[in-house]
N, C-alpha and C positions, 0 to 999 in steps of 0.2 A: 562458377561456384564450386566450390571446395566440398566434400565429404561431409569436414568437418563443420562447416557453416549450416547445411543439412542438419547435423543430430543436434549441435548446440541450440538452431531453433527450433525442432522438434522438442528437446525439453522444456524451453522456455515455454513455448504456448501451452503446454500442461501447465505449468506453475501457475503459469496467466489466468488459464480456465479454470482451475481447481481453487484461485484465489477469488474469482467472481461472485460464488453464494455469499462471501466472506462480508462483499463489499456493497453488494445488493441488499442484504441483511442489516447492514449500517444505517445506510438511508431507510429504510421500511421502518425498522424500530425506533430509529431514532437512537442509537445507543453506539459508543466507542467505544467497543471492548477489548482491542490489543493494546498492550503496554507497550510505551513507547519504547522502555527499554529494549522492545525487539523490533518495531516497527521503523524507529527512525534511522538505527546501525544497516537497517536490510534494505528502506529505500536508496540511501546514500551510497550502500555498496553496488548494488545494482546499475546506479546510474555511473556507477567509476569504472563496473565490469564494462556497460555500454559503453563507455568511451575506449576502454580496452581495446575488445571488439574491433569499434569502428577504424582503431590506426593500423590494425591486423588486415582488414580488409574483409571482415567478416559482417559485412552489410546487413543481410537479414537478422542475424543474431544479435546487434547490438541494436536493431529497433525491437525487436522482440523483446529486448532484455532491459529496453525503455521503458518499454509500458508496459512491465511487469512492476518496474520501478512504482512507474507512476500509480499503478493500483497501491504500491505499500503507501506511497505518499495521502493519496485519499482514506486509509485506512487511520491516517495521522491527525489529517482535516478532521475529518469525524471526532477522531477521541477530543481533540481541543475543540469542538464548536457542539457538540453534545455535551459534556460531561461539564462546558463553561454553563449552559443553559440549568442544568440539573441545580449546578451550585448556585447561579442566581437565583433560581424559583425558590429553591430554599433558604433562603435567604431573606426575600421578603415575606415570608409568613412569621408571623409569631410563636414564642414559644406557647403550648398548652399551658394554664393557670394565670396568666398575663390579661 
């Protein structure tokens, strides 16, 4: 193992950790609150650095830098499977004076 395989997954698992309350929060509330517009560019990148990575031979790092991915990914689930529920419940209520 390389130096560098070291520090890249030393920052990865920060990212990792520091994105947990993010995604714990999701599910608890019930609420998608990141825009896709950053959520979807950052899982997909993530999972092209892992493959990066991986031809480099940087093992640790690009599984780390998988399921860094994979948490933006759930962060994704969420906003589409919350904010679809929000829009149906309101949806079948009526307007007030009706």
């Amino acid at each position: 193992m390389i130096w560098q395989d070291i520090a890249l997954t030393a920052a990865s698992v920060i990212f990792s950790i520091s994105l947990l309350p993010q995604v714990y929060h999701g599910f608890k509330e019930k609420t998608g609150t990141i825009k896709f517009l950053t959520s979807v560019p950052t899982f997909i990148g993530l999972y092209a650095v892992s493959a990066i990575y991986w031809t480099l031979g940087l093992y640790f790092s690009a599984v780390v830098s998988f399921i860094t991915g994979t948490l933006w990914f759930l962060l994704v689930c969420q906003r589409l499977r919350y904010n679809q529920k929000k829009l149906v419940g309101t949806a079948d209520k009526a307007p007030a004076g009706e």
